[in-house]
C-alpha positions as a Markdown table, in Angstrom:
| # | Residue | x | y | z |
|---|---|---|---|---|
| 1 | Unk | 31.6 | 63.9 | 2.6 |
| 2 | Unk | 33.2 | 60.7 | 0.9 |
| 3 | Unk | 32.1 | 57.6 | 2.1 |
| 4 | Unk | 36.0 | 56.4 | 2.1 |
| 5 | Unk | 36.7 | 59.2 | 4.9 |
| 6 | Unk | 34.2 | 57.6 | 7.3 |
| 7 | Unk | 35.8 | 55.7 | 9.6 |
| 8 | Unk | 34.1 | 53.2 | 13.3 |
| 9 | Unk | 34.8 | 55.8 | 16.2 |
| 10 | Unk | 34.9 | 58.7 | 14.9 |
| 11 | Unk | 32.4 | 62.1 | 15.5 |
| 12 | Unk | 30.5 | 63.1 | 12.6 |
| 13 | Unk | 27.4 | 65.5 | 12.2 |
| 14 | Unk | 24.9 | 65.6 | 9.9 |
| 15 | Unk | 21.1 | 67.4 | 9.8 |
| 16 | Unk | 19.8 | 64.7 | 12.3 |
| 17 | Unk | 22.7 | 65.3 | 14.7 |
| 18 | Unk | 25.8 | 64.7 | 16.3 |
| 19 | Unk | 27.3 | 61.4 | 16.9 |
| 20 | Unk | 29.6 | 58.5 | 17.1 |
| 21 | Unk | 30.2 | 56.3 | 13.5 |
| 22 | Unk | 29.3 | 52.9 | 14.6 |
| 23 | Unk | 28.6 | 51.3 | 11.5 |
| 24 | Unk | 29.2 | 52.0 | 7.5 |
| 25 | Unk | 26.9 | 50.4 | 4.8 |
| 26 | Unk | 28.8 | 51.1 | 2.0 |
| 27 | Unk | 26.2 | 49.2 | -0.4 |
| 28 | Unk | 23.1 | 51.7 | 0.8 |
| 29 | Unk | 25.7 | 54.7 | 1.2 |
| 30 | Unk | 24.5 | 55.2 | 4.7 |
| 31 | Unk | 26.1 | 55.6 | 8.1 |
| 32 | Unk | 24.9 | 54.7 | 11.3 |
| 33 | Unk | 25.6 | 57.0 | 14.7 |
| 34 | Unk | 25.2 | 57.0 | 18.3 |
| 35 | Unk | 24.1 | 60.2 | 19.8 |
| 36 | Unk | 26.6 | 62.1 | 21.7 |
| 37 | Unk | 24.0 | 63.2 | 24.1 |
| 38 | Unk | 21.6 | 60.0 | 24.7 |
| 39 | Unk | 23.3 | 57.2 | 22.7 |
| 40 | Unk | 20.4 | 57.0 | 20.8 |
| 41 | Unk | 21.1 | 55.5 | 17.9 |
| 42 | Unk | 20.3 | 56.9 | 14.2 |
| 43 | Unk | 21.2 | 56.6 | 10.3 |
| 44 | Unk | 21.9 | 59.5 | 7.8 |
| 45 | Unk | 22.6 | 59.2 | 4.1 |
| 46 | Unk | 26.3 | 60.0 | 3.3 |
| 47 | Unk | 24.8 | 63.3 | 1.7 |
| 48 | Unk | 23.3 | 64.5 | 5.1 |
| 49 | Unk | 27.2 | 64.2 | 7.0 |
| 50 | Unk | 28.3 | 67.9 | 7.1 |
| 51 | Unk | 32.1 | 68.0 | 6.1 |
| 52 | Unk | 32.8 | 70.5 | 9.1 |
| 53 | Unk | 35.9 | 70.0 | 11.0 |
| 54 | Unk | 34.6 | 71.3 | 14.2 |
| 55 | Unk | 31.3 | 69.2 | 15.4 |
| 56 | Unk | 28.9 | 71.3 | 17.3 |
| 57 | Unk | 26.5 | 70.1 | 19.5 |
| 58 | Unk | 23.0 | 70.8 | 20.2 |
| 59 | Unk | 24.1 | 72.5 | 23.9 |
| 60 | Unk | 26.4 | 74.8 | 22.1 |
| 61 | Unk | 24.4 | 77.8 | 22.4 |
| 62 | Unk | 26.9 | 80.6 | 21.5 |
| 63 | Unk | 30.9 | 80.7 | 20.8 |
């Protein structure tokens, strides 16, 4: 994904996880989430956020 798409608020997922954007380091190329599940907070590289339209979490078991 492109780091210039990113944007404070909005869902992302990535290898780690789902979660909430709450920061952008545009100098290490790395964004910072909160998990959707526990608010525990994570970074990911911007190589690890999957360009998916539809975030899946880790309840979603089946569709």
């Amino acid at each position: 994904m492109d780091l210039d798409k990113v944007r404070i608020g909005m869902s992302c997922a990535s290898h780690k996880g789902c979660g909430t954007v709450t920061w952008v380091d545009g100098a290490t190329q790395t964004v910072y989430l909160t998990d959707l599940v526990d608010n525990h907070s994570f970074d990911v590289g911007i190589e690890d956020i999957v360009d998916d339209p539809q975030i899946h979490n880790r309840e979603d078991n089946y569709y």
